[in-house]
N, C-alpha and C positions, 0 to 999 in steps of 0.2 A: 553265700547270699541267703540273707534271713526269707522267712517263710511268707513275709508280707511283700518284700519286694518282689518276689517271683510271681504272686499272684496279679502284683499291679502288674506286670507287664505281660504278662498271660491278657488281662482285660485288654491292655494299649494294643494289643495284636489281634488278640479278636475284635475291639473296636475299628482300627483301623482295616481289616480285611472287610469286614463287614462296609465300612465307607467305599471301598475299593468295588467291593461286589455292587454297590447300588450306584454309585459316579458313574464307570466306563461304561456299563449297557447303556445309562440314559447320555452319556456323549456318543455312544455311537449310535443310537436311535436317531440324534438328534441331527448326525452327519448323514445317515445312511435315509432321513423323510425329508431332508429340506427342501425339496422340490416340492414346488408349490405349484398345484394347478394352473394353469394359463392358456390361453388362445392366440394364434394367430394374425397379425394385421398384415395385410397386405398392401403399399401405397399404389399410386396408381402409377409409377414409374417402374412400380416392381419389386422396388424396396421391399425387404422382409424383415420384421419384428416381432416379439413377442410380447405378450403383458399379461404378469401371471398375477395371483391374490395379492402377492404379497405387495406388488406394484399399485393394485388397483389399490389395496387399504390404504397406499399412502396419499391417494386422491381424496377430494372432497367428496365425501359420501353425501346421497340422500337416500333418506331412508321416508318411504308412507307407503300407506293403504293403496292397494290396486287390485281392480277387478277389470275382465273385458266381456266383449259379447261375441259370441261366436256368431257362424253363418245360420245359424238356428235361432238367433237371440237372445241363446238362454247365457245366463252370465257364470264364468267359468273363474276357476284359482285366485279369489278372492284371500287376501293377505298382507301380509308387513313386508314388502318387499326394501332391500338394501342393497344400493352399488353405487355406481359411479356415469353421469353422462357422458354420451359417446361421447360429445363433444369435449370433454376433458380428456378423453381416451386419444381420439382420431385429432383436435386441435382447429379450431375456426382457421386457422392460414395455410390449410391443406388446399391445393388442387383437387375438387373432386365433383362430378354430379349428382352421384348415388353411391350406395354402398351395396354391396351384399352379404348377407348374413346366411354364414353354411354351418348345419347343423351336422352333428355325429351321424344322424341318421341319412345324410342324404340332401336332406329337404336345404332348400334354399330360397329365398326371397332378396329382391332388389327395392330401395328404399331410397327415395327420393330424401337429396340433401334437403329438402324446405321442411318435410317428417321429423329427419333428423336431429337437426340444428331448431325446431320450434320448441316458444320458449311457453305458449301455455300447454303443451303435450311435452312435457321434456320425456327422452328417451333416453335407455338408463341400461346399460350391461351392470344386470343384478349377479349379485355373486351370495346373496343370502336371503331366506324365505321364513318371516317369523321365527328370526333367531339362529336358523338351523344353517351352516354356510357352507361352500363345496369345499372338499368333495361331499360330506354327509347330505348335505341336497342334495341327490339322487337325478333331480335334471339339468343338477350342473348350471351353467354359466347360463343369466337367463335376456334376453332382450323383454323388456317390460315398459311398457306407456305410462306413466303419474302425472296424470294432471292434480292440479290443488285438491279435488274432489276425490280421486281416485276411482271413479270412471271411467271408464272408455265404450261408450255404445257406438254402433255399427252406423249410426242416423248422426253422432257429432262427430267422429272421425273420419264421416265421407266414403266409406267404405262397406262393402258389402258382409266383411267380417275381421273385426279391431284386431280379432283371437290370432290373424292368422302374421300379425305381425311382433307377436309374443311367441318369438324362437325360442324353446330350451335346446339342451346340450349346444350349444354355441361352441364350435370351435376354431373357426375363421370369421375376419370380418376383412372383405376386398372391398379400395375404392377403387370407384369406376369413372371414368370417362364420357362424354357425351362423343357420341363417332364422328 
């Protein structure tokens, strides 16, 4: 075997090893992250579901500006928020009266379907925050108000504090029943 041909196949073998070394890590990277963040729903029959990013991103997204006011007034996480309405999530021909929204930490709040389901306050399981989207958002899966203005004070929401219906780490969402 001449001098030249040995050297091509010297390159085809370290080419090809070299392809080998960079393909299987990033296939098995790519087997071993596919889980994609998600949360919880609960029907109010009991039913259990899931609905992770990857689910949400194939919903219609809205994405705008949102700010709230907390029980103080002052106006809080003002930003570009992106997700998806519950109501695309949870579905207008559910049985339900409210929902609750349980947070990683504990915290939990119940939410009136007419909150809900309103269409100049649309409410929105944001899953991204000026671009940045979970897990890298850091509070995770977020419940967020958009109205057109991006908005939300304590005096048009009817409420003593807008902030406190801006859940992060969302990781359940149960509906509820009227007793």
């Amino acid at each position: 075997m001449a001098v030249g041909e040995r050297l091509r196949r010297t390159y085809l073998v370290a080419f090809l090893t070299l392809v080998v070394a960079i393909v299987i890590p990033v296939i098995v990277r790519i087997a071993t992250h596919s889980e994609s963040p998600e949360i919880e729903i609960i029907l109010a029959d009991g039913q259990q579901r899931a609905i992770s990013l990857l689910d949400m991103k194939r919903l219609p997204a809205l994405t705008r500006k949102g700010t709230y006011q907390n029980q103080f007034g002052n106006w809080r996480d003002e930003g570009v928020y992106t997700g998806v309405r519950l109501t695309n999530i949870i579905g207008t021909d559910v049985d339900y009266e409210a929902i609750r929204v349980t947070a990683s930490d504990g915290y939990e709040i119940e939410i009136e379907r007419a909150r809900v389901e309103s269409i100049d306050y649309p409410m929105v399981l944001s899953y991204a925050f000026d671009g940045v989207e979970v897990p890298t958002w850091e509070i995770g899966f977020r419940i967020v108000v958009l109205p057109e203005d991006g908005d939300v004070s304590n005096e048009e929401y009817g409420v003593d504090s807008a902030g406190s219906f801006w859940v992060q780490n969302v990781t359940k969402i149960s509906l509820a029943q009227s007793p």
